[in-house]
C-alpha positions as CSV (number, residue, x, y, z in Angstrom):
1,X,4.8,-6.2,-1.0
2,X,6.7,-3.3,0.0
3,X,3.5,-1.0,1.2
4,X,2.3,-4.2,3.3
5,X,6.0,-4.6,4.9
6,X,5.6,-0.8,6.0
7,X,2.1,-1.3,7.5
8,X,4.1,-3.4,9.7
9,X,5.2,-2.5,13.4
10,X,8.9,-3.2,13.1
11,X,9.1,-1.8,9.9
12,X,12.2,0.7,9.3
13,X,11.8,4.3,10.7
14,X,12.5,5.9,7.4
15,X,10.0,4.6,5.4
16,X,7.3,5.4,7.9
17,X,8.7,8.6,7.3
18,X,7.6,8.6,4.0
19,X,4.4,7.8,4.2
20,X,1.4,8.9,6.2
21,X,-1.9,7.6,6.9
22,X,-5.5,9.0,6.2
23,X,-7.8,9.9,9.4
24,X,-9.4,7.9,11.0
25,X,-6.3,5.6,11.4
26,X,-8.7,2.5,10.7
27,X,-8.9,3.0,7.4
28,X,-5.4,2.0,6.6
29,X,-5.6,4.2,3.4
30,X,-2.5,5.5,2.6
31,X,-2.3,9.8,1.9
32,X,-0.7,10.4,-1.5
33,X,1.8,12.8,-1.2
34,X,1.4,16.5,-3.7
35,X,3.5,15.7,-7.1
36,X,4.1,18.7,-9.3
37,X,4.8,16.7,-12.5
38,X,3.7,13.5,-13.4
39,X,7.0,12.1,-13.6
40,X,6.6,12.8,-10.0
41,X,4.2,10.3,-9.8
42,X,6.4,7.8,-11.0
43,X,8.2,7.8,-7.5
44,X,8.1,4.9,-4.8
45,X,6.9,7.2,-2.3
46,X,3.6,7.8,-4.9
47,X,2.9,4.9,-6.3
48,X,2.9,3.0,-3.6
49,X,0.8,4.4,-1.5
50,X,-1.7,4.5,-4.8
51,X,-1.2,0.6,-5.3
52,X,-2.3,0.2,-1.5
53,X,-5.3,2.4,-1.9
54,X,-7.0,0.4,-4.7
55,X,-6.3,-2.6,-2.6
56,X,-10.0,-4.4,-1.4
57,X,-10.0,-3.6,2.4
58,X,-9.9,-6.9,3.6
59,X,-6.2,-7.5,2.8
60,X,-5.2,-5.0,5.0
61,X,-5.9,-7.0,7.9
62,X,-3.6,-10.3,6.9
63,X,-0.6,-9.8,8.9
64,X,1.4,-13.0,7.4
65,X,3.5,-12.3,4.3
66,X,2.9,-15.7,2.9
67,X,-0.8,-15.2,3.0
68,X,-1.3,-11.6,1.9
69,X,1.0,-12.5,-1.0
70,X,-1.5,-15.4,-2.0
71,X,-4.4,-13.4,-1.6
72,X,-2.8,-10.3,-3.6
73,X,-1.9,-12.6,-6.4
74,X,-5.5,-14.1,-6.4
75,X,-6.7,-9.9,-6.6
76,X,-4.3,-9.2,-9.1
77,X,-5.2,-12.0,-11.5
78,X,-8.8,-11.7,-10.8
79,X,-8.7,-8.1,-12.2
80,X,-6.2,-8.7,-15.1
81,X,-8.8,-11.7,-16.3
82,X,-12.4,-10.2,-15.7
């Protein structure tokens, strides 16, 4: 929920700081910043951006909360179950 709330436009300055988008910009893909550990990769600022990445590409379009939670719940349980 958090990497959807910072695709959006009124999102807080600082966390679009953080992260940084892959060219071309329609891609929505998310660049996943250099770690030098893995405990690195542990961090917000990694993880999230990886979550977002393996997300399929038509959620990135769904601008209302309510729905792209439904549909990320239906993704998630789809690939816990099959």
């Amino acid at each position: 929920m958090k990497m959807f709330q910072t695709s959006d436009i009124n999102v807080v300055k600082f966390c679009q700081s953080i992260f940084s988008f892959r060219l071309p910009s329609e891609l929505l893909d998310y660049v996943l910043p250099r770690t030098r550990t893995k405990f690195g990769e542990r961090g917000f600022s990694y993880c999230g951006p990886a979550a977002w990445n393996t997300l399929p590409s038509d959620l990135y379009d769904i601008k209302d909360t309510d729905t792209f939670r439904k549909r990320l719940k239906s993704v998630l349980f789809h690939r816990a179950y099959h």
